[in-house]
N, C-alpha and C positions, 0 to 999 in steps of 0.2 A: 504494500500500500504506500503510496506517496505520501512524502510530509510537506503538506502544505504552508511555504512561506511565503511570509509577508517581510520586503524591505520598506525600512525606513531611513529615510535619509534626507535631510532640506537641498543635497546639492545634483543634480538630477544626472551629471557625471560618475556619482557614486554610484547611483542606483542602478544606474546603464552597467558597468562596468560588475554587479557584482548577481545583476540579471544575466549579464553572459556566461560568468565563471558558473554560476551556478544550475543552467542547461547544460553543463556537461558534467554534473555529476547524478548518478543515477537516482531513480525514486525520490528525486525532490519538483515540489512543482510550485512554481509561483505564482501565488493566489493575485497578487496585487501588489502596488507601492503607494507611500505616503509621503509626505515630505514637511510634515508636524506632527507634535505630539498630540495637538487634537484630534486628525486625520486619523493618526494609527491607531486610539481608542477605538474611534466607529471604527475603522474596517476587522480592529479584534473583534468586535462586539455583533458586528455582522458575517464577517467570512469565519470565521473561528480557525484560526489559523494554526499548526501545532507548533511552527517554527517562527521567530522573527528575530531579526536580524535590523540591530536600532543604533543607531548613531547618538551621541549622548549630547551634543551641542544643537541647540535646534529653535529656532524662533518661536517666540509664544511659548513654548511646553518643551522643555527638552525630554531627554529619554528618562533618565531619574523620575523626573516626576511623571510621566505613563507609569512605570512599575508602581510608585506611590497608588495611581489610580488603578491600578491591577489588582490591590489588595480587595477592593470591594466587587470585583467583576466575579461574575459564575463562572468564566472560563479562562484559564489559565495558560499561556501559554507557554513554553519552553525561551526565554530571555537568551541572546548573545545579543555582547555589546559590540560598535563596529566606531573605535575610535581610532585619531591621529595621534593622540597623546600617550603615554605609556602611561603616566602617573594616572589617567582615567581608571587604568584595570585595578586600582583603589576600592573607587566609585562602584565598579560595575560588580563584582564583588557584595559587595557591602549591600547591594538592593537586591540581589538576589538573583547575577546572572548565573548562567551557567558556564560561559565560557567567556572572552572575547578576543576580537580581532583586530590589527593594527593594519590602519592605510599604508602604504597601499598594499591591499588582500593580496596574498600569494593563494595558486590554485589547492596545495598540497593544503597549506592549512586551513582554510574553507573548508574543505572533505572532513580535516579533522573534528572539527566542530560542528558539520551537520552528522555526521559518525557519534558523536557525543549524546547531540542532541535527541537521536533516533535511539537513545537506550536510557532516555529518564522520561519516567510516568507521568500522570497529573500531578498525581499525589507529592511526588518530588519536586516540582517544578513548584508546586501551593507554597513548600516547605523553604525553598529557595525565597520567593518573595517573603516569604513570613520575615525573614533576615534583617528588613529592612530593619525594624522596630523591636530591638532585644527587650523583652518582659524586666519592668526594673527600673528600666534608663541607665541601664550598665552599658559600659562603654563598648562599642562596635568591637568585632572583630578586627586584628590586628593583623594586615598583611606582609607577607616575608615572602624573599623569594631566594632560590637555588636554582643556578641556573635559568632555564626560559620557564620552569614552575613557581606559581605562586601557593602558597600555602595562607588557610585563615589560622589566626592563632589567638588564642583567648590570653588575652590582661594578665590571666591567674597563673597563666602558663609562664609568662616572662618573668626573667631574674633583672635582666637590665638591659637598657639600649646604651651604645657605646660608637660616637664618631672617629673615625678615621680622615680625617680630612675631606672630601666629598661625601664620604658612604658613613650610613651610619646600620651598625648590626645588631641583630636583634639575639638574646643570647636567652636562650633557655637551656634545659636540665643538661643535655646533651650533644646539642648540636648548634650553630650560628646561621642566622638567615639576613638575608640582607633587605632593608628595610627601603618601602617605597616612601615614604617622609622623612622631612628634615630631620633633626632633633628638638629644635623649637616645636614644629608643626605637633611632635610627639607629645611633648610637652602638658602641652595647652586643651591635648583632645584629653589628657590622661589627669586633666589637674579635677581637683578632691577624690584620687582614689591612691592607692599605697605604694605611688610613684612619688621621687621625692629626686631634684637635682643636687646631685652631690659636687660635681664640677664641671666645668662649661663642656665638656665632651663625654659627659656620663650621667644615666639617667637611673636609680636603682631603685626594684621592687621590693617595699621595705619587709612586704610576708617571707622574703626571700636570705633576710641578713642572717647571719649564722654567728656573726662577732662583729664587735667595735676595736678594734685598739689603739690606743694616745700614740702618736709619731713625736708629737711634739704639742705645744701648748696649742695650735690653732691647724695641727694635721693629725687626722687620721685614718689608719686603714682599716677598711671597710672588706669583710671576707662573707661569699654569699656562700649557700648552701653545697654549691657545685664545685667550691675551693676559689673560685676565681677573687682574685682580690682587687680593688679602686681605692684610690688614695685621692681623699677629698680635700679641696682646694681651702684655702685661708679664706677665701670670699666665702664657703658655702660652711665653713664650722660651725657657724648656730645653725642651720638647716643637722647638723649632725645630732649636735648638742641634743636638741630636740626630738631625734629619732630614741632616746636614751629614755624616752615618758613617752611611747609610742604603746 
C-alpha cells in the first residue's frame, strides 16, 4: 500500500524538487502540497495523509506550530522535518518528528526516512507529538549527537555540559555526546533545575556531585559520580559555597 505524502514547503522550488526525488522511490504517493502552515492543516485534515514532509520556517504558521495544532487533530500523521539549518533538528525533535532532513535532500536519505516513516504506527507517531508538552513543565529533552545520530537525552541523565572552545559536550554516566547548543543557550533552558555554572566553560548537574574539595580559599574541585573532576573558577565560588546547603 502506498504512503500517502503531503509536502510542505512556502518555496515552490523545494517542493518541485523533493516531488521528483520522491517519484522515484517506491510505494510512496503524493497526495498534495502546501506552502503554509494553515494550508497543511486543511489538507491533513482532509486528505489524511500518512507521511509529511514540513519545512519549519514558513509565513503565517510555521511547521512547529502545525505539530502544536496536530495535538488536537483525530488524525495523526507521521512528522519529518525538511530544514536548511542543522540546529533546527533541535526543534524538530522536541515536537515530535520523527526524523529530519537537511536542504538540499540527497536521494539516499529521503528513502531513508520515508523507510523510517513506513514502520511507525499511529499510535507512535500520537506519542511523538505528545513530546511537545513534557507533563510537569520539566525541561525538554536534551539533544546530543554522535556522529550524523542524534540522540534525546533527559536532564536527569546529564552529569554536566563542558565547552571546548566551539563545541560544547554533553557528558553523562558513560559516554560524551556532542551538544547542538551553546552553553549559554544550555544554561538559560536548564535554569531553576539542578544545573548550577560552576565556570565559564562548565555547567554541572548538582544530583550528580559525589564530592567538594577546598583547592584553595576561592577554588574548588568538584568530582561527579563518574570520577570526572571541574575545578570551579574564583568568579563562580559562592555558586559552590552554596551547592554545600543544596
Amino acid at each position: 500500500m502506498s504512503l500517502k505524502t503531503l509536502i510542505v514547503d512556502d518555496e515552490p522550488i523545494a517542493r518541485r524538487v523533493l516531488r521528483e526525488e520522491l517519484d522515484l522511490i517506491e510505494d510512496v504517493e503524493v497526495i498534495g502540497e502546501a506552502a503554509d502552515g494553515v494550508a497543511a492543516l486543511q489538507k491533513i485534515g482532509a486528505e489524511k495523509p500518512d507521511l509529511v514532509l514540513m519545512d519549519l520556517q514558513m509565513p503565517a504558521m510555521g511547521g512547529l506550530e502545525v505539530v502544536r495544532q496536530l495535538k488536537q487533530s483525530k488524525h495523526v500523521p507521521v512528522i519529518v522535518i525538511v530544514t536548511a539549518y542543522d540546529q533546527h533538528a533541535v526543534q524538530a525533535f522536541e515536537a515530535g518528528a520523527i526524523d529530519y532532513l537537511l536542504k538540499p535532500v540527497g536521494q539516499e536519505r529521503l528513502s531513508q526516512a520515508v523507510e523510517r516513516a513506513k514502520r511507525v504506527s499511529e499510535g507512535q507517531a500520537m506519542d511523538r507529538i505528545a513530546q511537545l508538552q513534557e507533563i510537569g513543565g520539566s525541561p525538554r529533552r536534551i539533544v546530543g549527537k554522535i556522529g550524523e545520530e542524534y540522540f534525546l537525552l533527559s536532564a536527569s541523565e546529564i552529569y554536566a555540559f563542558q565547552a571546548e572552545g566551539d563545541l560544547v559536550w554533553i557528558v553523562t554516566a558513560k559516554r560524551k555526546y556532542l551538544a547542538t547548543q551553546t552553553l549559554k543557550e544550555l544554561e538559560l533552558r536548564l535554569k531553576n533545575t539542578s544545573f548550577r555554572r560552576i565556570h565559564r566553560n562548565a555547567l554541572v548537574n548538582v544530583d550528580h556531585v559525589r564530592k567538594m574539595s577546598v583547592l584553595s580559599s576561592q577554588r574548588w574541585l568538584i568530582t561527579m559520580n563518574n570520577d570526572q573532576e571541574f575545578v570551579a573558577s574564583k568568579r563562580q565560588a559562592r555558586t559552590v559555597r552554596e551547592l554545600l546547603t543544596w
